[in-house]
C-alpha positions as CSV (number, residue, x, y, z in Angstrom):
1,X,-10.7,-89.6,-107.8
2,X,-8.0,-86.9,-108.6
3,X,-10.8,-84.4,-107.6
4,X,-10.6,-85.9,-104.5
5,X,-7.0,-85.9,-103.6
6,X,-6.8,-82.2,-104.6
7,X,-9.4,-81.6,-102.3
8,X,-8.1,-83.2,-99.4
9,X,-5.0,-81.6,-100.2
10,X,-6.2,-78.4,-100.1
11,X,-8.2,-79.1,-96.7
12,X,-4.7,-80.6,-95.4
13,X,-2.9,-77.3,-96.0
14,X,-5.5,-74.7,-94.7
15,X,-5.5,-76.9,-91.4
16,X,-1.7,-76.4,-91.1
17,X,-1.7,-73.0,-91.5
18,X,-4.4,-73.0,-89.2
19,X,-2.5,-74.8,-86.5
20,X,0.9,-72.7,-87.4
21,X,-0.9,-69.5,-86.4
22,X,-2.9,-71.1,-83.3
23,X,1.0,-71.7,-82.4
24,X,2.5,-68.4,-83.0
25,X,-0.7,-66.7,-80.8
26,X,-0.1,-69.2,-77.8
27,X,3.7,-68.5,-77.8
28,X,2.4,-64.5,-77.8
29,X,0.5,-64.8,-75.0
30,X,3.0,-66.9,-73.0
31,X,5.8,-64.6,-73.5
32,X,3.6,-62.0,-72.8
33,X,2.7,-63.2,-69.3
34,X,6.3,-64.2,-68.7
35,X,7.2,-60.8,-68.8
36,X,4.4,-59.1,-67.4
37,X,3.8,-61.4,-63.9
38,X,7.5,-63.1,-63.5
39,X,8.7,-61.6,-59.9
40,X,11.2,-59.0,-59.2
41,X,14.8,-59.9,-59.1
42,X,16.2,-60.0,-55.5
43,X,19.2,-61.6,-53.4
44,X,16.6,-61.8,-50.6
45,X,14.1,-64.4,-49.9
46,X,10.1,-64.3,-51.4
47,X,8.9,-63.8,-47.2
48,X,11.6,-60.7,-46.9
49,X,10.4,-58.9,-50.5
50,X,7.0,-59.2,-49.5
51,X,6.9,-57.9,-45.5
52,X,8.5,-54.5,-44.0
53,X,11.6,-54.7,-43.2
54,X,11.2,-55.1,-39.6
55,X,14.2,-52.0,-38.7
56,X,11.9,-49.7,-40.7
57,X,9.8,-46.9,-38.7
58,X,6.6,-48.7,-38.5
59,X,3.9,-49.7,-35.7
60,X,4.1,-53.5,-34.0
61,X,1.0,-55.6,-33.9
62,X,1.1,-54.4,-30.0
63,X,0.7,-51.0,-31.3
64,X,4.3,-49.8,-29.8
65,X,6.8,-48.7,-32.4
66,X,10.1,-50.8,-33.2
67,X,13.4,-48.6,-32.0
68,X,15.2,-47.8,-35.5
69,X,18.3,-49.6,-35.3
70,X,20.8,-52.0,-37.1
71,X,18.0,-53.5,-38.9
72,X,16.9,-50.6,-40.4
73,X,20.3,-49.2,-41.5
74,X,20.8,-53.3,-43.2
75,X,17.5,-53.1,-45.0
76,X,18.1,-49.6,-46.3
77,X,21.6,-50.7,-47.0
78,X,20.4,-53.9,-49.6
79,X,17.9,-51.7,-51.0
80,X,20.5,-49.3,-52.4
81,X,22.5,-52.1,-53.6
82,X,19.6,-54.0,-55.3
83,X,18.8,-49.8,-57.0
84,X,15.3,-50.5,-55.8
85,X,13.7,-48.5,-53.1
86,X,12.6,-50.3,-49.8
87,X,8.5,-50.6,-49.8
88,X,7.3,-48.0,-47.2
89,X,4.5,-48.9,-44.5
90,X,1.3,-46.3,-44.1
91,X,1.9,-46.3,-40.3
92,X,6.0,-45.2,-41.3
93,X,4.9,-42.4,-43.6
94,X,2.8,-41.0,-40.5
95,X,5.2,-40.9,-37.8
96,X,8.0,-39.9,-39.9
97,X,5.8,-36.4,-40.8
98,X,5.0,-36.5,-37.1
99,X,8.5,-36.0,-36.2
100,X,9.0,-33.4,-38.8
101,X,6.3,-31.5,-37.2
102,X,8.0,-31.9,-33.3
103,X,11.6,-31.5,-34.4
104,X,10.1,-28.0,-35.8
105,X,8.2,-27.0,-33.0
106,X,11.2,-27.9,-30.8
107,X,13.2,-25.6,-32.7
108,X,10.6,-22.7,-32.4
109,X,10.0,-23.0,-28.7
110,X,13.8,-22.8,-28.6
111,X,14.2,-19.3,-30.4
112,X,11.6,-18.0,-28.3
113,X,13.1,-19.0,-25.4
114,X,16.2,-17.2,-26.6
115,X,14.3,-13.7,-27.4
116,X,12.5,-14.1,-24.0
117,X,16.0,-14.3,-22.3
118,X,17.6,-11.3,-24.3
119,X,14.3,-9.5,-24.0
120,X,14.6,-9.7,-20.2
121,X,18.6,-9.2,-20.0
122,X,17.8,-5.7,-21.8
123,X,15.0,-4.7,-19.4
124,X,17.4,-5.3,-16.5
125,X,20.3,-3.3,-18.2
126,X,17.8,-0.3,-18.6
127,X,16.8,-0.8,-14.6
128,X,20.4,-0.8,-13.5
129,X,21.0,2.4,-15.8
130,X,18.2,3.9,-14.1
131,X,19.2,3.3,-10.4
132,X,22.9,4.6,-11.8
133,X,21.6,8.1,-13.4
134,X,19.4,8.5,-9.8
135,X,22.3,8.0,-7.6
136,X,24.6,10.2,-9.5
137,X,21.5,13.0,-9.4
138,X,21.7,12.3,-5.8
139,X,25.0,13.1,-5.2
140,X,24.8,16.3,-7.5
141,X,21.9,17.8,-5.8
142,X,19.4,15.3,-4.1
143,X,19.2,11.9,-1.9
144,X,17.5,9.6,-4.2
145,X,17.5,6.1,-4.4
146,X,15.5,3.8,-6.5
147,X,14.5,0.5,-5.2
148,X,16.0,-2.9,-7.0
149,X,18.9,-4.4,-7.7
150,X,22.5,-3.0,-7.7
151,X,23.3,-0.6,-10.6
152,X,24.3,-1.2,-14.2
153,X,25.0,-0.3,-17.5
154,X,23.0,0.3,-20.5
155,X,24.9,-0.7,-22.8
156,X,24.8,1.2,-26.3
157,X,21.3,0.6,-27.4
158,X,20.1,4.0,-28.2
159,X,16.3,3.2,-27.5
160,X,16.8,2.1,-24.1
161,X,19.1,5.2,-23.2
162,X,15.6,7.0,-24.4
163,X,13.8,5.0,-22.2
164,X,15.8,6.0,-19.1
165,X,16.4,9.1,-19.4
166,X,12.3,9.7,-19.7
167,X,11.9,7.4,-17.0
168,X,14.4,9.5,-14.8
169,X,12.7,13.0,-15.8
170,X,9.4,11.1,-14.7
171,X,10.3,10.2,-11.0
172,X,12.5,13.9,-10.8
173,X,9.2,15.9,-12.0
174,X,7.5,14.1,-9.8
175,X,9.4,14.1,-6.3
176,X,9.7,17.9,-7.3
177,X,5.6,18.2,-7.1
178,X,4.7,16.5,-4.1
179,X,5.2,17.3,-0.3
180,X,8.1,15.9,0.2
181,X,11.1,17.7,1.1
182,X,8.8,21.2,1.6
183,X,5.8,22.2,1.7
184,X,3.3,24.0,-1.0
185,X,0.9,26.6,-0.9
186,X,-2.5,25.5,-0.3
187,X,-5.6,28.1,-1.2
188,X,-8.1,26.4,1.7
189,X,-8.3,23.7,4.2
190,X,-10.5,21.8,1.7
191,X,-7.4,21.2,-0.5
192,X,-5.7,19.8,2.4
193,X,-4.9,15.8,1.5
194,X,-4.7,14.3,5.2
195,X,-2.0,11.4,5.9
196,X,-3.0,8.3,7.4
197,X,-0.6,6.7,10.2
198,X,0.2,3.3,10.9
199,X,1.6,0.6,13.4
200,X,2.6,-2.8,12.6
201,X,-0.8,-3.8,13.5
202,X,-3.4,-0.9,13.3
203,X,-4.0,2.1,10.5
204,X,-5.7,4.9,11.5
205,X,-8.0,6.9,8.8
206,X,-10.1,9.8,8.3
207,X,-12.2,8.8,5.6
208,X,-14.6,6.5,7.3
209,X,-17.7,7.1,5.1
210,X,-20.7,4.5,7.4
211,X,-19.1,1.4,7.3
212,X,-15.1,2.3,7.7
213,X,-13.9,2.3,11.3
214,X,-12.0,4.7,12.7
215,X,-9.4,2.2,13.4
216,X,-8.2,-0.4,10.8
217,X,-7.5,-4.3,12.3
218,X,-6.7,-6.0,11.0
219,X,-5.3,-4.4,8.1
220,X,-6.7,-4.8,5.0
221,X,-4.6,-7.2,2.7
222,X,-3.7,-4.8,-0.2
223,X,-2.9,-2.4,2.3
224,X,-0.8,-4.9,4.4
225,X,0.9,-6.0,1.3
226,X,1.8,-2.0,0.6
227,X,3.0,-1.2,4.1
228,X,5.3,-4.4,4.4
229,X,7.1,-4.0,1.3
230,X,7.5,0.1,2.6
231,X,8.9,-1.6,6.2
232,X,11.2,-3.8,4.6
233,X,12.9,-1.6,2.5
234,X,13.1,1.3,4.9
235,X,14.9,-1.8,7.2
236,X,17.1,-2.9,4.3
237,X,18.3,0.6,4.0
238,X,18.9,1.6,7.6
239,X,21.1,-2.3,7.7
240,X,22.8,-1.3,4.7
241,X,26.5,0.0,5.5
242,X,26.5,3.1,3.5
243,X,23.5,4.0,5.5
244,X,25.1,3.4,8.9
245,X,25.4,7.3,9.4
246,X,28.9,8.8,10.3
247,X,29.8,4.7,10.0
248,X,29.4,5.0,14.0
249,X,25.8,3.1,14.4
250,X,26.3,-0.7,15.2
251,X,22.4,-1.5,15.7
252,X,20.6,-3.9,13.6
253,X,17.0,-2.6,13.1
254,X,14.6,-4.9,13.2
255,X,10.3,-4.7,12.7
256,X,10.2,-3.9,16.6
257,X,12.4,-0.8,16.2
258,X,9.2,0.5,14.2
259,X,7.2,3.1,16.3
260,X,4.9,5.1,14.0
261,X,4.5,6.1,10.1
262,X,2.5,8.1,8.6
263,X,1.6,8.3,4.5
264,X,-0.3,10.1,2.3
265,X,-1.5,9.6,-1.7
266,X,-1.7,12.9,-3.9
267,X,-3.4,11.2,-7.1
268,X,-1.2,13.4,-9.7
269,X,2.1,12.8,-7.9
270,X,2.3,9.5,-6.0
271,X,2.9,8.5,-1.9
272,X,5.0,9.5,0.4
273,X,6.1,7.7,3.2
274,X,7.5,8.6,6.4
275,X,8.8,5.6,9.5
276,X,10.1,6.6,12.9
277,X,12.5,3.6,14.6
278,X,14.0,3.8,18.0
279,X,17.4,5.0,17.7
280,X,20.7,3.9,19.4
281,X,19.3,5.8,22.7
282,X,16.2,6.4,24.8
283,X,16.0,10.3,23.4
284,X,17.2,9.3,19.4
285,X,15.3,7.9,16.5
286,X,15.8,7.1,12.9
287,X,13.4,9.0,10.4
288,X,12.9,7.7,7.0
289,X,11.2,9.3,4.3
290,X,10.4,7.6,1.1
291,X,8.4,8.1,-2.4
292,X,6.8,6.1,-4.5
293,X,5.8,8.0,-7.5
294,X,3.7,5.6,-9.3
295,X,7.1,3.5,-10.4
296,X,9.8,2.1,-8.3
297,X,10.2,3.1,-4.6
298,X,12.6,5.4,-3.8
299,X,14.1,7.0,-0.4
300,X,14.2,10.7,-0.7
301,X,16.0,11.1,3.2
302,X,17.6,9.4,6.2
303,X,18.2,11.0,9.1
304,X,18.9,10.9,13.0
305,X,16.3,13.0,15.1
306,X,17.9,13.7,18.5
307,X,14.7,14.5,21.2
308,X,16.7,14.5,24.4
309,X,16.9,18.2,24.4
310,X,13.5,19.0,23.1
311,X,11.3,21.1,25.5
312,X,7.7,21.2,24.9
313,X,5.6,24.5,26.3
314,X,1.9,23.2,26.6
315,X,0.1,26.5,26.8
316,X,-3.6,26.1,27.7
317,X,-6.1,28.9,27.7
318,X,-8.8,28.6,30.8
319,X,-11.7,30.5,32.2
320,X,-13.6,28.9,35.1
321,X,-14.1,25.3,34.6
322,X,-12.0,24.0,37.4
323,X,-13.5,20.8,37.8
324,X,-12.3,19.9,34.4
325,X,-8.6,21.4,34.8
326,X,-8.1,18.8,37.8
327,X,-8.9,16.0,35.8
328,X,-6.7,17.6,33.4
329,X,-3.9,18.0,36.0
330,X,-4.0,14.2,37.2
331,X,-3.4,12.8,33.5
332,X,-0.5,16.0,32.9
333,X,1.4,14.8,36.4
334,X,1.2,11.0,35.3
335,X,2.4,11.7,31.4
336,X,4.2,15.0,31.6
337,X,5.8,14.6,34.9
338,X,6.4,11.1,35.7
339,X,6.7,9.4,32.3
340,X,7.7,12.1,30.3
341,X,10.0,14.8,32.1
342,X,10.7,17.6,28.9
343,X,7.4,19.6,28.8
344,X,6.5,23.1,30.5
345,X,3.3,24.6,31.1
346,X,1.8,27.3,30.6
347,X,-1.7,28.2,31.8
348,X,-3.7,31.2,30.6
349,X,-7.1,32.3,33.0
350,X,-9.4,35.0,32.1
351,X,-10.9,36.4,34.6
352,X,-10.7,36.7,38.7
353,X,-13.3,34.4,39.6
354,X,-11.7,30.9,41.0
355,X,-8.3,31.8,40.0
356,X,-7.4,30.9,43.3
357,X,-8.3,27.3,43.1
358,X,-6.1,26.9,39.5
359,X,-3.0,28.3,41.3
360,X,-4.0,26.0,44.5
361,X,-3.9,22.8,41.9
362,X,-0.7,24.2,40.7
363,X,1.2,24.0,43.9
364,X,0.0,20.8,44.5
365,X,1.3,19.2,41.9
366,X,4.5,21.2,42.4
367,X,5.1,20.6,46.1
368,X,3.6,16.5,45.2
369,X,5.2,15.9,42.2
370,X,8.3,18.0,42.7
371,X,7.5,20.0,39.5
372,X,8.7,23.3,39.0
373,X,8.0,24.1,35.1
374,X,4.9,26.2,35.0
375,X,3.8,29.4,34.4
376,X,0.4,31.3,35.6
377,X,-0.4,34.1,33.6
378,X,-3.7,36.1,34.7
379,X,-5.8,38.0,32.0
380,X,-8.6,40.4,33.2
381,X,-10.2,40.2,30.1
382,X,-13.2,38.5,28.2
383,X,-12.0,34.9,27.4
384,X,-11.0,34.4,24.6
385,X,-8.9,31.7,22.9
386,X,-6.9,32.9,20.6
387,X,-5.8,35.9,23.1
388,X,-4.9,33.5,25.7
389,X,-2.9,31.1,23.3
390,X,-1.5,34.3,21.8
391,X,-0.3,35.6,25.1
392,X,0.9,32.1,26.5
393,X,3.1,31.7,23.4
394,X,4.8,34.9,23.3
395,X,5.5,34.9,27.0
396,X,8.2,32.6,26.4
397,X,11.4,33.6,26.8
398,X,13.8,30.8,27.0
399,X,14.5,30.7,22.7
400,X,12.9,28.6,20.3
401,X,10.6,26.3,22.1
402,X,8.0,23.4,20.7
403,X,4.8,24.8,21.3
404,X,1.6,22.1,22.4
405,X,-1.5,24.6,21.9
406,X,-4.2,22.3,24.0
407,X,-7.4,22.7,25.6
408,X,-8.5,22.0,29.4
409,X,-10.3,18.9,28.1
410,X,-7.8,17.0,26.1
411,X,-6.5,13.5,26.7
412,X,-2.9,12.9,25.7
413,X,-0.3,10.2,25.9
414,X,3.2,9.7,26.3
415,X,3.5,8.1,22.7
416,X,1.2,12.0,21.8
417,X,4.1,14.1,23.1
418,X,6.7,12.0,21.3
419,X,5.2,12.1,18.2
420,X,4.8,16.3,18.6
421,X,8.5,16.4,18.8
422,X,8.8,14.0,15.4
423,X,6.3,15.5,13.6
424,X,7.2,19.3,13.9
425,X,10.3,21.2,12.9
426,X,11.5,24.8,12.7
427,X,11.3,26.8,9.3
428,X,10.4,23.1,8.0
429,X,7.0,21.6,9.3
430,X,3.8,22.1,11.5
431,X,2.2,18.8,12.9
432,X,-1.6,19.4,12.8
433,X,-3.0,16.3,14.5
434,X,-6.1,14.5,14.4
435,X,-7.4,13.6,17.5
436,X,-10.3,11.4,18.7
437,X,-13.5,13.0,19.9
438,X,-15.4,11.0,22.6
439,X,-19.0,10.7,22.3
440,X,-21.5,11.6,25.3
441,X,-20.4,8.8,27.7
442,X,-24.1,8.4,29.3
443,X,-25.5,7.7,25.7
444,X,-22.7,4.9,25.0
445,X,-22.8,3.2,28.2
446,X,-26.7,3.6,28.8
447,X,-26.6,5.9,31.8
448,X,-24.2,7.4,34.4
449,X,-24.5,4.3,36.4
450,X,-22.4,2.5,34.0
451,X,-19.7,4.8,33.0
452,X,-16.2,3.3,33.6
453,X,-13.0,5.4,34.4
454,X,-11.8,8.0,31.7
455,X,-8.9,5.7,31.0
456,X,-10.8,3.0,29.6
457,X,-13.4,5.1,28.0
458,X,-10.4,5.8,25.3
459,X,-11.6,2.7,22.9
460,X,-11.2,3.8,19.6
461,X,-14.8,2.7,17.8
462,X,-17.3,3.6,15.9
463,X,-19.8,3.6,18.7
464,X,-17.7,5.5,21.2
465,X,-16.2,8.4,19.3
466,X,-14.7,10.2,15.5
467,X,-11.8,12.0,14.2
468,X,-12.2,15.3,14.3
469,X,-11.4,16.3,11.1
470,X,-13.0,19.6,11.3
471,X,-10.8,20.6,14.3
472,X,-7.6,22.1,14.0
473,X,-7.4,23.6,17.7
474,X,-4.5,21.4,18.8
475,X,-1.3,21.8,17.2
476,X,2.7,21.1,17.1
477,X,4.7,24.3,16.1
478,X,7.8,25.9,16.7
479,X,8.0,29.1,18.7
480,X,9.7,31.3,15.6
481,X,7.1,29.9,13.0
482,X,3.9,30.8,15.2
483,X,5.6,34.6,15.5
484,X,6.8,34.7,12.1
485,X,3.6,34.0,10.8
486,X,1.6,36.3,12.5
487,X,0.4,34.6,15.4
488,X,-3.4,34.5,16.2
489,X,-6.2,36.8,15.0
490,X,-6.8,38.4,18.3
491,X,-10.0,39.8,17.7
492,X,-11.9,37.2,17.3
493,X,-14.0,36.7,20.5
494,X,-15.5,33.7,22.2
495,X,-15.9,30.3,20.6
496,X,-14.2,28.8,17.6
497,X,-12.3,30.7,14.3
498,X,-8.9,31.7,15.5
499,X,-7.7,28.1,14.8
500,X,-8.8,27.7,11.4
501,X,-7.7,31.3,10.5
502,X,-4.0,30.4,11.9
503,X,-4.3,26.9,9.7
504,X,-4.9,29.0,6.7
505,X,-1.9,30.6,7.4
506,X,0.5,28.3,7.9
507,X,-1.3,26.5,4.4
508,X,-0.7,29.8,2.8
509,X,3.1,29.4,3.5
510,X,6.0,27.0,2.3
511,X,6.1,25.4,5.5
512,X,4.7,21.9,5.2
513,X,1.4,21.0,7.3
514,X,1.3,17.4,8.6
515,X,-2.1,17.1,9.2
516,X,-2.7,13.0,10.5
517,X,-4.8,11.3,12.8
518,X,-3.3,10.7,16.3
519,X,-4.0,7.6,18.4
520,X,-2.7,9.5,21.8
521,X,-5.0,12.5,21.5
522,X,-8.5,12.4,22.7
523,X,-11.2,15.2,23.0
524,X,-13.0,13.9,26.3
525,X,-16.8,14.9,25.9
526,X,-18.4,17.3,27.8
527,X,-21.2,19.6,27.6
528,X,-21.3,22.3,25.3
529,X,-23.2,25.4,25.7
530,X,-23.7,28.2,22.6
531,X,-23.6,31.5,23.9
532,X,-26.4,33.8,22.4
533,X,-23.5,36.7,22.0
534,X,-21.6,34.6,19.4
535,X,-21.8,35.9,15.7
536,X,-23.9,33.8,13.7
537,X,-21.2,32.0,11.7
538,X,-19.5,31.0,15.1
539,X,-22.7,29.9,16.6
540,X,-23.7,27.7,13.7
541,X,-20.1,26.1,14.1
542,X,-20.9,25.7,17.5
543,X,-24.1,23.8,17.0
544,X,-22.4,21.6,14.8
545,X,-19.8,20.9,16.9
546,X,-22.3,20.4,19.7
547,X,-24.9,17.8,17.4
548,X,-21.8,15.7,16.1
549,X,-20.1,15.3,19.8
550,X,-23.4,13.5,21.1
551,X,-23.4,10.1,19.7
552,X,-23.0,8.3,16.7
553,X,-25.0,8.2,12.9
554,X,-27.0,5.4,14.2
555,X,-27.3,5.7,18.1
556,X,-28.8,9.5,17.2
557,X,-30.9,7.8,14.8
558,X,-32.1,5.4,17.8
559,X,-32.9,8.5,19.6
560,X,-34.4,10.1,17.1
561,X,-37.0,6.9,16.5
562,X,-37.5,6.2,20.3
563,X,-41.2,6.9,19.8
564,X,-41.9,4.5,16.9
565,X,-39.3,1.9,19.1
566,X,-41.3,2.2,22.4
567,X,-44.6,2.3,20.3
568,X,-43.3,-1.6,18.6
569,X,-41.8,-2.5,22.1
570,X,-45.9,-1.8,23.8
571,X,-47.4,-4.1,20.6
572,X,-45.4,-6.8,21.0
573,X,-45.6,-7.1,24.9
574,X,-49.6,-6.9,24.1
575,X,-49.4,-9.3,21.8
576,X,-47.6,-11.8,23.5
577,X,-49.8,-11.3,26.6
578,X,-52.7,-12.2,24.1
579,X,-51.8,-15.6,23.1
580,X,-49.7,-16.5,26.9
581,X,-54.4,-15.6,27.8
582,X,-55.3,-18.4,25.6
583,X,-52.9,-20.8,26.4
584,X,-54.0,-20.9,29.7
């Protein structure tokens, strides 16, 4: 029995100790998830700890973003006084580092902006200074002025004072290469570079290769583009007040002031430039000669050319052929005499035989016309061009006159005889035109039958004539330049070689040699015979002066082929007779 009570004390006990720690391990684990799960302390509602505060940067359920406002500066504000930063949404980190990333390139784009604007205020500086240095060479030794804006200063920057000065020794070295203010000595007539002249509308060239035309229109864009920029500034400079010459001239110049230019490119050097305007009078122009030298433009001279008083001497060689000098007469009393009024002339025969006719047709225009300038010199000699042109020349004796050498079957306008008088001047310049050769008028117009007057067979085409760039028979020159350099090569004889021999001169010499195609000057065809006496240089030079005056690359080549053409034309008429037999 006691055995029993000690066990069931002893069972009593190990249950209460049992219990006691079965106690202490449940209050563990409750204090334990007291502190580990209990929420975080906070003046603000459960619903406001566990959203974005809705000031924060953070996308709407519309997808549009909240502006950042009061609520946003409140909900940051209670988060620094609660010590515990605001929970940040995914979408507000993203457009947060998006605006980073703007506000940066904002500021990038803005100091580029800044260097572009300094970079450009710079280049302008060096401009002026350059415009600046060529006006003050200009009034030391040379009329130059650049094309741009007024002029400036360069400041202190060493490099750009570099800059400008080679840029100035540039455009001086080269205005002092090319033929601009004289001319330079050439060894042939190969190493001639020709000019091209212009009109508002037309441009006139040499180089016509088989598919160029002899006449450009319209105007090639490029080209357009090039000659409008020259027109405007040569009329921005003669409207400019300093350029008003003496400060007398009250005319505005405007694009129909513009009578002719003419220009030329020398690869190595650059393009001159030279316009003609009407002046304040009938007689008076304005000439204006500009450069560009691969770089800005510039105008190397202005000046007034007075014509009233200039006195051209046409002096024509003849023997025989008075058929031709009649025609030759009737377009010299409606030009020279009625429309022009300054010219002399000055006719050269060889020979007795009808003499007497020439002097008839020149007292008929005299006593018709009332026209008293000519002269009639007789030469009982061989003919011979250069003689007679020779002769003619030196039988002037009224001073220095404007010499037109020409031939019995030249064409020539008003607008021709003005340009003479432009394009020549003594000790200075030799005008070499161009003219345009007419082709054999029965081949263009497909027999005699069709042939209109001479006056509107002068269509400058492909199919109806060519510069002839390998004549240099007519020419513009001053009385004391022929005799000063030497005059003709009188004995040569016949046909052809006294005018390139004096064109060697004159390249030989510091005079400068215009040498540009004329749209008043025409060669009207005729017949051309080679005499068997010529030498046989001159009588090969007279062949091919005699095959290219015929007709054109193609029409020859028609003629040429008019077998193999007639031989097609007979198949196909036999061919079509054929099936027209067995339709019926």
């Amino acid at each position: 029995m006691q055995d029993a009570d000690m066990l069931r004390r002893g069972l009593l006990a190990w249950v209460s100790r049992v219990g006691g720690v079965l106690v202490l391990l449940c209050c563990s684990l409750s204090l334990l998830y007291v502190m580990t799960c209990s929420p975080l302390h906070s003046d603000e509602p459960p619903l406001s700890r566990a959203l974005p505060h809705a000031g924060a940067n953070q996308l709407s359920p519309g997808g549009t973003r909240p502006e950042v406002g009061a609520g946003a500066a409140a909900g940051t504000g209670r988060a620094a006084q609660s010590g515990v930063p605001p929970a940040v949404h995914p979408y507000q980190a993203l457009l947060q580092e998006r605006e980073e990333q703007h506000r940066l390139h904002i500021s990038s784009l803005k100091k580029q902006i800044a260097q572009l604007k300094e970079a450009l205020q710079e280049r302008s500086q060096q401009l002026k200074g350059v415009q600046d240095s060529l006006k003050r060479a200009a009034a030391a030794g040379g009329s130059v002025e650049a094309h741009g804006s007024q002029a400036g200063d360069l400041g202190d920057d060493p490099g750009a004072k570099s800059q400008q000065a080679d840029l100035q020794d540039f455009l001086r070295s080269q205005l002092s290469k090319a033929e601009v203010t004289g001319g330079a000595r050439l060894p042939s007539e190969y190493a001639v570079v020709p000019f091209e002249s212009f009109t508002l509308q037309r441009v006139y060239q040499l180089e016509m290769g088989l598919t160029r035309h002899p006449e450009e229109k319209p105007v090639r864009k490029d080209k357009r583009d090039e000659l409008g920029q020259v027109l405007e500034f040569a009329l921005h400079s003669l409207n400019t007040p300093p350029a008003q010459l003496d400060g007398k001239s009250s005319k505005v110049y405007s694009p129909s002031d513009f009578i002719e230019g003419i220009t030329r490119t020398e690869k190595d050097k650059g393009t001159v430039y030279e316009l003609t305007f009407r002046g304040e009078s009938s007689p008076e122009f304005r000439r204006l000669v500009l450069f560009r030298p691969f770089g800005p433009l510039m105008k190397v001279r202005s000046e007034r050319v007075d014509t009233a008083d200039v006195v051209i001497n046409i002096v024509v060689p003849l023997s025989r052929r008075t058929d031709k000098f009649k025609q030759f007469m009737q377009n010299f009393r409606e030009v020279c005499v009625r429309q022009d009024g300054r010219v002399h002339l000055t006719v050269v025969y060889f020979g007795k035989e009808q003499v007497s006719e020439v002097r008839h047709v020149l007292e008929n225009t005299s006593r018709e016309a009332n026209f008293k300038n000519y002269t009639l010199l007789q030469l009982d000699e061989e003919f011979s061009r250069g003689r007679g042109l020779d002769v003619g020349a030196r039988a002037w004796k009224g001073g220095n006159v404007l010499l037109f050498f020409c031939d019995v079957d030249i064409y020539f306008t008003a607008d021709f005889l003005g340009s003479c008088r432009l394009n020549a001047q003594s000790g200075k310049k030799v005008f070499y035109p161009v003219l345009f050769s007419q082709y054999n008028p029965k081949l263009i117009y497909s027999g005699p039958e069709h042939i209109p007057p001479v006056e509107q067979q002068l269509v400058m085409k492909k199919d109806t004539g060519f510069w002839r760039d390998f004549g240099f028979g007519m020419t513009c020159q001053y009385r004391s330049d022929f005799i000063n350099i030497g005059g003709f090569d009188i004995d040569i004889k016949g046909w052809g070689g006294e005018d390139v021999h004096l064109y060697r001169k004159y390249l030989h010499s510091n005079l400068l040699v215009v040498r540009a195609p004329s749209r008043g000057l025409f060669h009207l065809w005729h017949e051309k015979h080679c005499a068997d006496e010529l030498a046989p240089e001159q009588y090969r030079m007279c062949m091919q002066s005699k095959a290219m005056n015929e007709a054109s690359h193609g029409q020859l080549g028609m003629l040429f082929f008019h077998k193999d053409i007639d031989e097609h034309l007979r198949k196909q008429k036999t061919q079509q007779q054929q099936q027209n037999a067995k339709k019926t």
